[in-house]
N, C-alpha and C positions, 0 to 999 in steps of 0.2 A: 494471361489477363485475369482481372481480380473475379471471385464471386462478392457481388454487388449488392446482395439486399436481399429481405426474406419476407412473405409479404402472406397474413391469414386473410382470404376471402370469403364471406360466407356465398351458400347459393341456393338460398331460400324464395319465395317467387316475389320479385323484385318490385313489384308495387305496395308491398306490405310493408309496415314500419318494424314489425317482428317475425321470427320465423311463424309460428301459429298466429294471425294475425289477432290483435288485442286479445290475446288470450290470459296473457298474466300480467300486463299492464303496471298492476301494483305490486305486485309481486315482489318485485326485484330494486321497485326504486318509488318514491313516493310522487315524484312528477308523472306526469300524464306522458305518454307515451308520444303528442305531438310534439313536446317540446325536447326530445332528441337529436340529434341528428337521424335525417333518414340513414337509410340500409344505401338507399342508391347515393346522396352525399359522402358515405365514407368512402361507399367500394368506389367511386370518381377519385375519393384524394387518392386513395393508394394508387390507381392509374395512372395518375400525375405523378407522384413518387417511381414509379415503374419506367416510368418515359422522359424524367430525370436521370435516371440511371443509365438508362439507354441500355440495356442487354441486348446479346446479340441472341441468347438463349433462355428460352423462360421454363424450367421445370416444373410441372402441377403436376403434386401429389393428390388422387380424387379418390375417394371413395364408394362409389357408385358405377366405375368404370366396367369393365368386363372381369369382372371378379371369378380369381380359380380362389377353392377353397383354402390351400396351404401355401400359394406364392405368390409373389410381386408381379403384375405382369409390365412390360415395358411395349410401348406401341411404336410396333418397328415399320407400317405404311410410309408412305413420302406424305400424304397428308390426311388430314381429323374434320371433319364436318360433322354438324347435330343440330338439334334443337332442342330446348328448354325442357319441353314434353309437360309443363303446365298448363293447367285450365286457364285461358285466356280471357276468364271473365269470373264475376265473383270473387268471395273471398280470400281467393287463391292466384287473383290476377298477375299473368305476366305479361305483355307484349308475345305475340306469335316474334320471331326472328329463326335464322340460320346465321351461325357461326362457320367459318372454312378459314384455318392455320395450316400451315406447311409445317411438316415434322423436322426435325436435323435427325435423319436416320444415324451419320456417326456418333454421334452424342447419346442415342439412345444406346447403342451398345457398348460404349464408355461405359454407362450406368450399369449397363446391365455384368461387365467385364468385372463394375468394383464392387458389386452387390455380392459375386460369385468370390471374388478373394474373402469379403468379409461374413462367409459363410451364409450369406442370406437365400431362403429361397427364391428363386426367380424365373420368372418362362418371359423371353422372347413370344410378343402378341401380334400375329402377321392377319388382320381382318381381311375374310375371304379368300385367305389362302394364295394372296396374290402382293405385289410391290408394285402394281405398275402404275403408270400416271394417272389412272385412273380409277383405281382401287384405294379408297380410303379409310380410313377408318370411324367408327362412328360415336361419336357424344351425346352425349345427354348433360341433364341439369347439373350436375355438379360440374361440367368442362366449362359447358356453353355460356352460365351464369357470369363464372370471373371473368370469361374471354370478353364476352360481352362489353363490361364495362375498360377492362385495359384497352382493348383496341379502341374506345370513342378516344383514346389518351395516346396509343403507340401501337404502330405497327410494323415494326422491324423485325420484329422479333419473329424466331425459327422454336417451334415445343418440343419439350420431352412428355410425356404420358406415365406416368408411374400410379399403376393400380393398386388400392390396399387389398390385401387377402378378403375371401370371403365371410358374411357377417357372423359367422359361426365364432370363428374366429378372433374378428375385430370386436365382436361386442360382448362375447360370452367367459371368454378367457384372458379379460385385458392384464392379470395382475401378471401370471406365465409369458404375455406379449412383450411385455417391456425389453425385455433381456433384445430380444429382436427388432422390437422397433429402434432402441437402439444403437443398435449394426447399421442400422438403415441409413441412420443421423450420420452416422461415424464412416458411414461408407460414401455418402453424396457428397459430405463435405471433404474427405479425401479425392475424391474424382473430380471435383468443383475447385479445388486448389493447388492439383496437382503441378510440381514447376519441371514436370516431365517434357521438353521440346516436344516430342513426336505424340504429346498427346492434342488430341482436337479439342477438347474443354479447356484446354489450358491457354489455347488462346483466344479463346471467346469469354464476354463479359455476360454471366451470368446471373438469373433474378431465380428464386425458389417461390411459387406460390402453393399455399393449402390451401385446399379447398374444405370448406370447412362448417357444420354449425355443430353447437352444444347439446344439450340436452333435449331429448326430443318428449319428453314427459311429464312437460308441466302441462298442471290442469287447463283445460280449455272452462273461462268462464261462464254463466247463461249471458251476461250481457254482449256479450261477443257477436260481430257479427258471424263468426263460422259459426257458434255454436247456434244462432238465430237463422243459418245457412240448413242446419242439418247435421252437423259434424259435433257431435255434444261430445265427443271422449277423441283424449289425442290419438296418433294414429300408432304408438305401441303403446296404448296404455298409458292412466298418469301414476306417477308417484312425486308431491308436492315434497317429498323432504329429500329425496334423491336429488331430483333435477336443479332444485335452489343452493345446496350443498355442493352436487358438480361442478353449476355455475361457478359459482364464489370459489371454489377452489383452482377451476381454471384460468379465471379472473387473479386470484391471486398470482400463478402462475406468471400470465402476462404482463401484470406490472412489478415484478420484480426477477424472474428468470431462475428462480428455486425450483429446481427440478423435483423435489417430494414433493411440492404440489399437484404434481401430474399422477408418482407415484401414489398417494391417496386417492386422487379420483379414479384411479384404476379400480378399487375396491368397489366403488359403486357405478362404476361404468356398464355392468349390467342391468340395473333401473335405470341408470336416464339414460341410456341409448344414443349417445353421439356419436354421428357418423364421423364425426372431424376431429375425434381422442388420438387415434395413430398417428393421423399429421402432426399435432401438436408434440406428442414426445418425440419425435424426429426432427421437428422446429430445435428443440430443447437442446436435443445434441447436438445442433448445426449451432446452434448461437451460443453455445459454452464462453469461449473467448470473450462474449461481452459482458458477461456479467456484471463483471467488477463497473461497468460504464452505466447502470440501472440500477438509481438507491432511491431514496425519499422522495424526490422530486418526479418522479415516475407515477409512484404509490398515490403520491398529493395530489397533481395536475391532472397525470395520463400522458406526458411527455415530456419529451429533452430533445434538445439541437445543442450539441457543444462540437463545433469546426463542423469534421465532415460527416457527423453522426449522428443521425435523426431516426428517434425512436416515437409512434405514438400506438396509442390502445384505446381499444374502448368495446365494452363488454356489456351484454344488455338484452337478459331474458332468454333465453336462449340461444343467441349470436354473439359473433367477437368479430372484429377487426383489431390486427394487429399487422404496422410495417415500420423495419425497421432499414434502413438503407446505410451505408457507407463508400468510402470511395480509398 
């Protein structure tokens, strides 16, 4: 069965129109920041997009997971429960909620089987030291976020857990990562298409989500209400030419699937601190194949539907959505 669609979520606190709420507003585009699409508007389309598809497996790549310093970890529990773990009021508002998915244990060690052919490091994640029906494993913001809004859309669907390395790692050494991330690309979408019979991925219809936001370092303005909350500096630090730079390069990225895009913002992935750089150059290698279907009309609009291929994007301040689905 096909892999089905590849889907960027970000999982910033969901009442916000940006990840640092109106923090750089102007920043990055000259309209007012209400007349965007909200954050919860898109991550609902791609949901829809997600439950169009119908997967029987949904893979989240998350960044904030249970992070070992040097490997991948794969969450091999029967099932994932969490919560958001945001302040539920002010600046930073999310909804209290609990999230609870059922894992596909075999799928996880699929992953974890094609990670090991293609040299990747990777630890099997067993929370608590146990598998039993009652031993779960446990999420936070970055799981809880995307889950969140896919299931108000679909709930079929069995996860995979796939942890990025620790931030030493992920955010200090992006241009050395790449080589790895990917393996990563090259190794899911090999396990995700394999037309091996006696494999279990290969007959289940699979969705890829990142988990995902941009640069975490752009200025927080005084008109803002964080900054009028207490929060006058972002939470690593600003640098307004890094994090506007990342962006736009990311952005490029997404609407056109030029992988040096990625490549460059590796260089400055140390200032603007995005938790969601490794999912994307793993995006990158997983949607190689499409390129040639993402030109002009992408760049111009932010989308394309030609037959059964629907691509859209949309990039903004320190957030992306990006889904791309086929059949």
């Amino acid at each position: 069965m096909p892999f089905v669609g590849l889907h960027v979520i970000p999982h910033v606190p969901i009442e916000s129109p940006t990840p640092w709420p109106d923090a750089c507003a102007a920043e990055l585009a000259q309209e007012n920041c209400e007349s965007h699409p909200s954050i919860r508007q898109r991550s609902l389309a791609i949901a829809q997009d997600i439950a169009t598809a119908a997967p029987d497996v949904i893979v989240m790549i998350v960044p904030h997971g249970l992070a070992m310093e040097d490997a991948w970890g794969v969450y091999c529990n029967s099932f994932a429960e969490g919560y958001p773990a945001f302040k539920t009021a002010g600046p930073w508002e999310t909804p209290e909620f609990k999230v609870r998915v059922e894992i596909d244990q075999t799928a996880a060690r699929e992953v974890l089987a094609a990670f090991n052919v293609n040299n990747v490091p990777c630890q099997a994640v067993t929370f608590r030291g146990m598998v039993m029906d009652w031993a779960g494993a446990t999420l936070g913001h970055s799981e809880a976020i995307p889950i969140h809004f896919i299931r108000q859309k679909y709930t079929k669907a069995k996860y995979v857990f796939v942890s990025v390395p620790g931030p030493e790692k992920r955010m200090r050494n992006s241009p050395q990562f790449l080589p790895e991330l990917r393996r990563v690309g090259q190794a899911l979408h090999a396990a995700l298409t394999s037309t091996n019979k006696s494999s279990h991925l290969s007959q289940q219809r699979v969705s890829v989500v990142i988990s995902c936001d941009l640069a975490h370092t752009h200025p927080i303005r005084p008109e803002s209400r964080v900054y009028k909350a207490g929060r006058v500096r972002a939470p690593y630090g600003e640098d307004a030419d890094a994090s506007k730079a990342f962006d736009e390069l990311c952005g490029m990225w997404a609407k056109t699937l030029k992988g040096n895009c990625l490549d460059a913002a590796a260089h400055i992935q140390e200032e603007a601190r995005s938790c969601g750089y490794p999912g994307l150059v793993v995006a990158d290698e997983m949607l190689k194949k499409h390129r040639g279907k993402i030109g002009a009309r992408v760049e111009a609009e932010n989308a394309l539907r030609t037959g059964n291929f629907w691509y859209d994007v949309w990039v903004y301040c320190g957030v992306m959505t990006l889904s791309v689905t086929w059949s």
